[in-house]
C-alpha positions in Angstrom: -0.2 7.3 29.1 1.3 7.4 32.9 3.0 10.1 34.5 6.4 10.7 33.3 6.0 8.7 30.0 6.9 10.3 26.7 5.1 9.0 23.6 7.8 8.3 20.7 4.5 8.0 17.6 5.8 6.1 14.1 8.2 8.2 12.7 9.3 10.2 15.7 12.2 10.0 17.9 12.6 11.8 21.4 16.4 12.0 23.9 16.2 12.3 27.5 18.2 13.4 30.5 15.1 12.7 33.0 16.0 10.2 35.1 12.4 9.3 36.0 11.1 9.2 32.3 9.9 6.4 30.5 10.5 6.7 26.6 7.4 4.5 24.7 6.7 3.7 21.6 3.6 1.4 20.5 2.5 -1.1 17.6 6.1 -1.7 16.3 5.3 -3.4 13.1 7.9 -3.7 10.1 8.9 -1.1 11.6 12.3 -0.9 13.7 12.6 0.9 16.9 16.4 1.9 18.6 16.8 1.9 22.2 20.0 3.5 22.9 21.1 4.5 26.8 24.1 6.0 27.9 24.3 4.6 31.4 27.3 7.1 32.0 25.9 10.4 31.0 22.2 9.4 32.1 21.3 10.1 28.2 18.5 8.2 26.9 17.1 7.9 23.3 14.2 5.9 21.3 13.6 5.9 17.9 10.2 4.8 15.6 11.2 3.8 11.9 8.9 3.8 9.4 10.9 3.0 5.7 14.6 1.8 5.4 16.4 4.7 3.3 15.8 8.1 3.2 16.5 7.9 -0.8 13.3 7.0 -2.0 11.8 10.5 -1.2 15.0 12.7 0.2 12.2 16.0 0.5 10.1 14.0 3.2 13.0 12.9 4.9 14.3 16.5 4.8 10.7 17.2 6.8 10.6 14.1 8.6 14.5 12.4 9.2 12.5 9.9 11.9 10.8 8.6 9.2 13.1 6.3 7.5 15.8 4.2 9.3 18.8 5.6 7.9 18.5 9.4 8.7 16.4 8.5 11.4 18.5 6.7 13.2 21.7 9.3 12.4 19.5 11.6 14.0 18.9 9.5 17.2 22.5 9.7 17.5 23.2 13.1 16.9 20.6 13.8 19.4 21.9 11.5 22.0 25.6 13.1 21.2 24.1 16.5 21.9 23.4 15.6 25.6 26.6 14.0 26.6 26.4 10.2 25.3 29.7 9.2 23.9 29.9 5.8 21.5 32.5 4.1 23.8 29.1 4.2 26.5 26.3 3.8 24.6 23.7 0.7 25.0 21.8 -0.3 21.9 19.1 -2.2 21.5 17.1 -3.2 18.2 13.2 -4.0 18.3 10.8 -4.9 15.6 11.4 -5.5 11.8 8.3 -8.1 11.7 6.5 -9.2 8.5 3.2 -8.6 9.3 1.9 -7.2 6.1 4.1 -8.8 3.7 3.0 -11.8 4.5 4.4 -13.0 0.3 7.9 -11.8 1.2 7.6 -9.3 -1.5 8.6 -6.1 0.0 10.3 -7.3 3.1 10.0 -3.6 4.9 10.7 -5.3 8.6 13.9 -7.2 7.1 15.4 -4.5 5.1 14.5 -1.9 8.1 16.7 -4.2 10.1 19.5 -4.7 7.9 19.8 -0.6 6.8 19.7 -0.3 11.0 22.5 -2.7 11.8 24.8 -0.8 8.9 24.0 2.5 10.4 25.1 1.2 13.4 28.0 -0.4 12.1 29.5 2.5 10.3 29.1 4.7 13.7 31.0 1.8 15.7 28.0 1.1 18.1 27.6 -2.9 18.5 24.1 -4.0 19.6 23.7 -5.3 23.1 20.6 -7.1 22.4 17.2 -7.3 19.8 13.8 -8.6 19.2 13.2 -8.7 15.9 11.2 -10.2 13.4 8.1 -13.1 13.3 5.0 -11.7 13.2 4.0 -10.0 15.9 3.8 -5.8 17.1 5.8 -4.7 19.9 5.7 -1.3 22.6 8.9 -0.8 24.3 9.6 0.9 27.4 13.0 2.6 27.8 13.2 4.0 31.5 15.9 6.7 31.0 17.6 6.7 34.3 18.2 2.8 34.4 18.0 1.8 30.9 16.3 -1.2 31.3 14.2 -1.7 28.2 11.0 -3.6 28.5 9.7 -5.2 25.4 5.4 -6.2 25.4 4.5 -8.9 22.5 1.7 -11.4 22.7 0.8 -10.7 25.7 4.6 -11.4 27.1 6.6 -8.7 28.6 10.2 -9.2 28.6 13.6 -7.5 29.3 15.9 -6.8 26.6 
């Protein structure tokens, strides 16, 4: 970790007003990360999804809201809300939703992480600027809260979202 990144771990999310933070979060799997950036307010916000809906154990999402896409994400946004952001601003990004583990389709965590996301979205009336999801492969993204930018590493590539 460098000076003035925060770590966002698997099932974590973290907002930011610090204009020279980086918000990171590593080995994005099946799971789904949100980017969102208000470029307006200077709000930033990054999210680590574990599990698509909260349903399948409502007391750890109680505990834990990051942990599953749908409560998680709610509470990206209510945390993004909190410092200033408004939906007519806000800059969203979707990473992730691989299938590495299912490699038989069965479960398809990385798609149904994606598809509970984009409804989430949806139903708050945020469109998504841009995503990197699916194949196989891990991601770490890099959301620098002051410009936004949002730096995707896969495969040894490193692109901008």
């Amino acid at each position: 970790m460098t000076v003035g990144e925060h770590v966002v771990g698997i099932s974590e999310y973290a907002v930011s007003t610090d204009p020279s933070e980086t918000l990171v979060t590593y080995s994005l799997g099946s799971c789904v990360g949100l980017a969102l950036h208000d470029p307006v307010a200077g709000v930033a916000g990054l999210l680590h999804a574990m599990m698509p809906v909260s349903k399948s154990n409502p007391e750890k999402a109680r505990e834990n809201p990051a942990m599953y896409v749908d409560t998680g994400a709610s509470a990206l946004l209510a945390g993004v809300f909190a410092l200033g952001a408004t939906r007519a601003n806000l800059v969203a990004k979707v990473i992730g939703a691989a299938s590495q583990v299912d490699h038989g389709q069965m479960f398809r965590i990385g798609q149904r992480n994606h598809a509970v996301l984009r409804k989430v979205l949806w139903k708050n009336g945020i469109l998504i600027a841009a995503e990197d999801t699916g194949g196989a492969s891990s991601r770490t993204v890099y959301l620098e809260v002051g410009s936004g930018r949002t730096i995707v590493k896969s495969d040894g590539q490193t692109r901008e979202l």
